[in-house]
N, C-alpha and C positions, 0 to 999 in steps of 0.2 A: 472480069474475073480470071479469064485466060490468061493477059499481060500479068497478073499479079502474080499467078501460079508462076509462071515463067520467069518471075524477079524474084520468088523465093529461092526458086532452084538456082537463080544465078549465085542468091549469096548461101549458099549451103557448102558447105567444106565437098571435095571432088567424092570422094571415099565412100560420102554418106545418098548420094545420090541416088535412088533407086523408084520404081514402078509406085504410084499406090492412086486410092481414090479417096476425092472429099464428097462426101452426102452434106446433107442440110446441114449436117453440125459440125462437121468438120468447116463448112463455111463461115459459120455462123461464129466457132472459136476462132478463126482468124479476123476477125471484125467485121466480116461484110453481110452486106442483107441479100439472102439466097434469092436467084429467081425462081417461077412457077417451075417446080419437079425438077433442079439444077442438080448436076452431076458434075465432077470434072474429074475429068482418067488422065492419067500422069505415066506414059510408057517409057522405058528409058531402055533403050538395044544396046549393042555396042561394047566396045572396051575404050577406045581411044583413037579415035573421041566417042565419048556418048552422044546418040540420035535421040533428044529428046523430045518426044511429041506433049502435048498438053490438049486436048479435048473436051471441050465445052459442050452440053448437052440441056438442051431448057424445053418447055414451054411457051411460046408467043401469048399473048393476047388471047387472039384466036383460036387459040388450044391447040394449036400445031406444031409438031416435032422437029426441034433445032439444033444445029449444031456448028460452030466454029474448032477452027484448029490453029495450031501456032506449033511450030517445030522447030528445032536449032540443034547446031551441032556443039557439044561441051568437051575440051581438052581442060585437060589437069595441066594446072597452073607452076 
């Protein structure tokens, strides 16, 4: 879900790009099936290029506290 966030942002016009987060439904409207208690924070620093971070936050299995990250740098095209 991380990669995915990260491929929306790439095709997002440079302008529009900005911070936010998806809960279960914002997941859920993008067509995917949320994991257990899934979060995903979208930081975006920067002027040029933007540092954009994407942070993935779930529940395991095991009910333990998880998280991935993915970050890249975005210049206006």
């Amino acid at each position: 879900h991380a990669q995915f966030a990260m491929e929306e942002i790439k095709n997002t016009d440079f302008a529009s790009i900005a911070s936010q987060t998806w809960d279960n439904a914002t997941i859920i409207s993008k067509g995917l099936v949320p994991l257990d208690n899934e979060s995903i924070i979208i930081t975006v620093t920067g002027t040029e290029p933007l540092d954009v971070l994407v942070t993935l936050n779930w529940k395991d299995r095991g009910l333990r506290n998880r998280t991935t990250a993915l970050e890249t740098l975005i210049t206006e095209p």
